[in-house]
N, C-alpha and C positions, 0 to 999 in steps of 0.2 A: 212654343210661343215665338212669331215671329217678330225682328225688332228691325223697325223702319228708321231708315237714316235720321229721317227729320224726327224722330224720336229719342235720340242718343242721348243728345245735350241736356233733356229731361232726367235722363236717367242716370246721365255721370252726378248733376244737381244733387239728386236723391242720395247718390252711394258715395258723394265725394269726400274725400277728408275734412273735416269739421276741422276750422281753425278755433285755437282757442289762444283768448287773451294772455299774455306772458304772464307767468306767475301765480297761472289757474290750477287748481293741482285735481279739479271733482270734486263733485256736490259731496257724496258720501263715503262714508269709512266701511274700505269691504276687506271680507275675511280672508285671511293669509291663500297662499295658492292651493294650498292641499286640501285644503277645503272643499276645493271641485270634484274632487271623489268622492264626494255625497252621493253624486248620483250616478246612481247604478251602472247603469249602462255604458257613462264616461269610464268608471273604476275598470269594467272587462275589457274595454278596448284598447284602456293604457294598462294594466297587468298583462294581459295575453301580448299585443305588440313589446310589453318588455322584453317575456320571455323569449318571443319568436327573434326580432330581433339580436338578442345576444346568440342564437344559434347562427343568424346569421354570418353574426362578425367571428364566429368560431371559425366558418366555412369560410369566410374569406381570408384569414390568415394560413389555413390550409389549402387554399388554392393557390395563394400564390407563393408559397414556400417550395409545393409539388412540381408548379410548372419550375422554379428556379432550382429545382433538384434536377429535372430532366432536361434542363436547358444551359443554364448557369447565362445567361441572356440577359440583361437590361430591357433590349428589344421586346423578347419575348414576355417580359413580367407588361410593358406598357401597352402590348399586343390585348391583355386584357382587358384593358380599360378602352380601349376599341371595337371588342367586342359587346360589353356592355352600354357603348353609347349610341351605336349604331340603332339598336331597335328601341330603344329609350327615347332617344329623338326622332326615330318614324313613327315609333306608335305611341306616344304619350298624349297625343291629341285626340285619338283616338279612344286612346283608353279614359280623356276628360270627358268626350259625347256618352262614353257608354254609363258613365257617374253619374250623367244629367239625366239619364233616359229609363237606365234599369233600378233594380235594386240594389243597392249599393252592398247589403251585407252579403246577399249572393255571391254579387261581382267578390268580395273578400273572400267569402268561404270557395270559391272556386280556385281560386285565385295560390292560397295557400296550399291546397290541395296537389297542386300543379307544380307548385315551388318543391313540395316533401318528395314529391316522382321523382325531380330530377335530383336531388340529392340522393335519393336510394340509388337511383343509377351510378351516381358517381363512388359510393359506399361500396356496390356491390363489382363494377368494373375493376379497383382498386385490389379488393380483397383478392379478385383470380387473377390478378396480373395483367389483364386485358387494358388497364387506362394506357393511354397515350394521352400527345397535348393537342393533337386535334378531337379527340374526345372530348378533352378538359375545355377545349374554346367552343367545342358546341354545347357542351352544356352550360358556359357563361352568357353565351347568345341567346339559349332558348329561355333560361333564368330571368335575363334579364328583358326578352320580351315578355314574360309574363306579368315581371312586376310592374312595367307600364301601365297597366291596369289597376296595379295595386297603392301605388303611391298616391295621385289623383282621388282615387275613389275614399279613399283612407282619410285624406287631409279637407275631404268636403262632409264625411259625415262628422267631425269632431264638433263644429258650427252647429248641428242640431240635436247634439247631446245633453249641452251646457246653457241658460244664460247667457243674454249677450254679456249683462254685465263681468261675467266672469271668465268672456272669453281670452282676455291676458292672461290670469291665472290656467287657462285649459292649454293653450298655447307656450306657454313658458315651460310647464309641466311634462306638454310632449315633445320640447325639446332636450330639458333635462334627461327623462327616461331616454331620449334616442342616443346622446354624450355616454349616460350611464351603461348603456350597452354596449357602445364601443370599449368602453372602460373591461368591462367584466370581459363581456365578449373576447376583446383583442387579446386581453393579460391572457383569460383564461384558454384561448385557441393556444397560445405557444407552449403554455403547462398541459393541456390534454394532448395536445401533437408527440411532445416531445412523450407522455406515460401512455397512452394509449396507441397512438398511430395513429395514421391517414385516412384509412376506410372508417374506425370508430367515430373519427373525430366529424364526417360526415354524416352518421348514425345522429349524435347528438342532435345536429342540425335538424333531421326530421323530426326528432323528438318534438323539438320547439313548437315545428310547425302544427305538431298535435294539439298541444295547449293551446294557441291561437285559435285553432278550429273549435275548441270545445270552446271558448269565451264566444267566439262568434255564434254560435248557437243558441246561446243562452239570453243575448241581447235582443234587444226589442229598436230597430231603426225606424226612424218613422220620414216615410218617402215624400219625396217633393211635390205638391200636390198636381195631376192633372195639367192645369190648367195655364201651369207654371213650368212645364218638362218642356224639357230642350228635345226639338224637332232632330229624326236620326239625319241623319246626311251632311253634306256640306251645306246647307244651311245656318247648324248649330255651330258649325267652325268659325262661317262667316259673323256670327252675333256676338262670338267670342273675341273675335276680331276687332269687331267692332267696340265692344268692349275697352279693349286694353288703347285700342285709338283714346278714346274718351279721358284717360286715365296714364298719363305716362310718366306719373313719378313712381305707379306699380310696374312697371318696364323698365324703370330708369333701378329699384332697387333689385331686381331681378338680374339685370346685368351687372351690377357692381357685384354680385355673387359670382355669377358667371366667370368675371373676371378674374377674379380672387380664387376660385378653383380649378381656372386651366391654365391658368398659368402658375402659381403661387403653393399647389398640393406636391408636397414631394412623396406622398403615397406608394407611389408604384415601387421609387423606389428604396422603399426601407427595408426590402431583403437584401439589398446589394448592403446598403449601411449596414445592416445588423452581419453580413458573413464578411465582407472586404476590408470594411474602415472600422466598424468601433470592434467586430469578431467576438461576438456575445451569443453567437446563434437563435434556435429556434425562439426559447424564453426570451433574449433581449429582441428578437422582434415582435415579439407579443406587447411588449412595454412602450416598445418606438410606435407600434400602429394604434397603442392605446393613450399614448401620453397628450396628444389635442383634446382627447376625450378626458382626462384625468385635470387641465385646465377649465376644462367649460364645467365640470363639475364640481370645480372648487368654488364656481359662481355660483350655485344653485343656491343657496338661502339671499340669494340677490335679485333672483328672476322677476318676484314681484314687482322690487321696484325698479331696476330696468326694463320690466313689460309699462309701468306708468309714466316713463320719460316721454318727457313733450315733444321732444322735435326728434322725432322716429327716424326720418330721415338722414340728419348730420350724423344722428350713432351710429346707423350702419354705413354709412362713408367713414368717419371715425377709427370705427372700429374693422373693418378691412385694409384699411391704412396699419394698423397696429397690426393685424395679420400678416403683411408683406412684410413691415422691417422684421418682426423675426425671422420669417422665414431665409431673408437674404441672411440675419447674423447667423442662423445653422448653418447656409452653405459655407461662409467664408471661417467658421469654425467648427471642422470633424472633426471634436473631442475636447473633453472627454466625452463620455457617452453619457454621464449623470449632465453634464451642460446641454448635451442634446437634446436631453428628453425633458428640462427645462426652458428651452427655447420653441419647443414643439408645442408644451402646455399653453405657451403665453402665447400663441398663435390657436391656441382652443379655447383658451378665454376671449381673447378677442371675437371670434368667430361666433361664441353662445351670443355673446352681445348682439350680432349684427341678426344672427336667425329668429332672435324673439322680438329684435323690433320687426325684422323683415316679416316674419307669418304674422307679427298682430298689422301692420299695412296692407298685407296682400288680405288675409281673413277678412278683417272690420269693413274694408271698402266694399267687398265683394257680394250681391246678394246669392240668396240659396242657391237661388233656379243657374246660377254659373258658375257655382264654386269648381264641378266638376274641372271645367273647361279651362278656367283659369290657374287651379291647382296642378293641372297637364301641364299649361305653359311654367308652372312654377317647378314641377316636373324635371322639363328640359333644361332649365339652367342650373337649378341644384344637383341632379343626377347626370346629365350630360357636361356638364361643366367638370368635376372632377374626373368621370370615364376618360373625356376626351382627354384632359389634364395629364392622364397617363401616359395616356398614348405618345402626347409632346413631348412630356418626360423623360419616356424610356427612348425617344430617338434622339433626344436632344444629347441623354447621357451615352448612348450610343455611340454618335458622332464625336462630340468631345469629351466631356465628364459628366460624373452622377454630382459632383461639387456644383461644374460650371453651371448642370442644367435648373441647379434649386438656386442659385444665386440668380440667374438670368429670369428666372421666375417671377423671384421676388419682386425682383425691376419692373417689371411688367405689370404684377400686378398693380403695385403704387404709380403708375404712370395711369394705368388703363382706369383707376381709380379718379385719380384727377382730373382726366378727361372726363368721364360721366357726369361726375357733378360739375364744370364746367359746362356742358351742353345742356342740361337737364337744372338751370340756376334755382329754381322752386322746389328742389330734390330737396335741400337742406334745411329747407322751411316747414315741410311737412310734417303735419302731427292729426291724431285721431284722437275718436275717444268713443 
């Protein structure tokens, strides 16, 4: 479908955030969030992304434990998250046209399929001795040009699973389960690394990817009609484009993400914390990469009614503001290590705040026929934001400290924060429904 300039302002009209009178709360009384697992096909796509997921974050606490075994590097750990943002942000637009155009559940079953490959690689390198970390960084590069395709595609079919009316409840729910996996995921990576090893703990990981495959099999998606598919080419970029023109408090909350994860993530490096400053090893890095996730999950019987808050906007400015000051209070205090991993939580409860209002703003505004394209640009700041986040990281602690580089973060972010919603004054007014 081709969308003509002088057609835009029509169409922002249609999809724009519906303001609603102060102290409007909804016509009607709807069912708690877990509710939305009524229906089928929602239930297999959030069970199997459970599972697959937590294999994930198994593999990533094994990645970057590996490379810092064979490096003992700062650099080298934020080397990673450069390699993962590099093809996330070439190809995430990419992989939003092929969400608009193909099959979506294809594009997922392929997708996962691609993801289990390179993990056996990494299993089976490991086992005969043959890994190195140029191994390890091209198999984080091809990983993560795969999953370009899979983020995108993933976050446009949830939209026509559910009711709109309970698309909060779908949205809140897949954000919980993705915290929740970091949780299990993280803990559980540093407990299986430490009893099983390096190559098993990669095994896992396909495992996952198996379950995911079978739930994707069994789902029934039902594709975007004809008539309504996004043109292949740059065409479909351009309408995307077009799009987010029309529409720039959905830009305006994407970059307060943005900001709040490249600058404000000390991700990269929490194997340096866990062997140098708090010296907990493999388990207490399990804990440290799971404890944001173990905060946003203490919010979860909250989700609904943080997905119902009226001004969508101010909370996730709000709430990445509260993201930044913890962050700076961990840097200016290494330890204890139970202080840390409570200063990290309340930077993961802030954060659930800002991504269920942020996916019900980007979702609800969005019609089908672009969810693809727009969930790509949602893509690039959520997944390219902390990648790149690393990579700063690990040069910034490089150059001076792994302390200086999460304190100077923090600053950053709360500054880069303030600017947004200064430039963007209608950010903080915005509300849907």
């Amino acid at each position: 479908m081709k969308t003509e300039p002088r057609d835009e302002p029509s169409r922002a009209a249609r999809t724009s955030p519906v303001q609603l009178p102060d102290g409007a709360e909804g016509a009607s009384q709807r069912p708690g969030a877990w509710a939305v697992l009524r229906h089928r096909d929602y239930a297999l796509l959030f069970w199997g992304q459970l599972v697959s997921a937590a294999g994930t974050q198994v593999a990533v606490v094994v990645i970057a434990w590996q490379v810092f075994l064979l490096t003992h590097s700062a650099v080298a750990l934020g080397i990673i998250g450069l390699m993962q943002a590099i093809p996330r942000l070439i190809f995430s637009l990419v992989g939003g046209v092929f969400a608009d155009v193909l099959d979506r559940r294809k594009i997922l079953l392929a997708v996962n399929a691609l993801l289990a490959g390179i993990s056996a690689v990494l299993a089976l390198t490991t086992s005969s001795g043959a890994i190195t970390i140029y191994l390890i960084y091209v198999a984080v590069l091809a990983s993560a040009t795969v999953s370009s395709f899979e983020f995108p595609t993933r976050q446009a079919i949830i939209p026509t699973l559910v009711p709109r009316a309970q698309m909060p409840d779908a949205m809140s729910l897949s954000m919980v389960a993705m915290q929740l996996t970091f949780v299990v995921g993280a803990t559980a990576g540093g407990v299986v690394l430490a009893v099983v090893g390096i190559a098993n703990s990669y095994w896992i990981d396909v495992a996952s990817y198996v379950v995911v495959i079978g739930s994707l099999l069994l789902m029934r998606v039902p594709r975007v009609p004809v008539e309504k598919r996004a043109r292949a080419g740059f065409g479909a970029l351009a309408e995307g484009a077009a799009f987010l023109r029309a529409h720039p408090v959905i830009l305006a909350v994407l970059s307060l993400d943005f900001c709040a994860t490249f600058f404000g993530s000390p991700r990269a490096l929490l194997p340096v914390y866990a062997s140098d400053i708090y010296r907990v090893g493999p388990q207490g890095l399990g804990i440290l990469q799971a404890a944001t996730s173990f905060g946003a999950i203490a919010l979860a019987p909250l989700t609904g009614r943080i997905g119902r808050l009226q001004r969508q906007g101010m909370g996730v400015a709000l709430a990445i503001l509260g993201w930044g000051v913890c962050i700076v209070i961990f840097g200016l205090l290494p330890g204890p290590f139970w202080l840390g991993v409570v200063l990290l939580a309340g930077a993961g409860a802030a954060d659930m705040v800002s991504m269920v209002l942020r996916g019900i703003v980007v979702q609800m505004t969005t019609p089908d026929e672009f969810r693809g394209r727009i969930s790509a640009v949602n893509a690039m700041f959520v997944i390219g934001g902390p990648t790149l986040g690393q990579f700063e990281s690990g040069v910034v602690a490089g150059i001076f400290s792994p302390e200086l580089s999460v304190i100077s973060g923090g600053l950053a972010c709360i500054a880069a924060t303030l600017a947004v919603a200064a430039l963007v004054p209608g950010l903080l007014k915005v509300r849907v429904r």
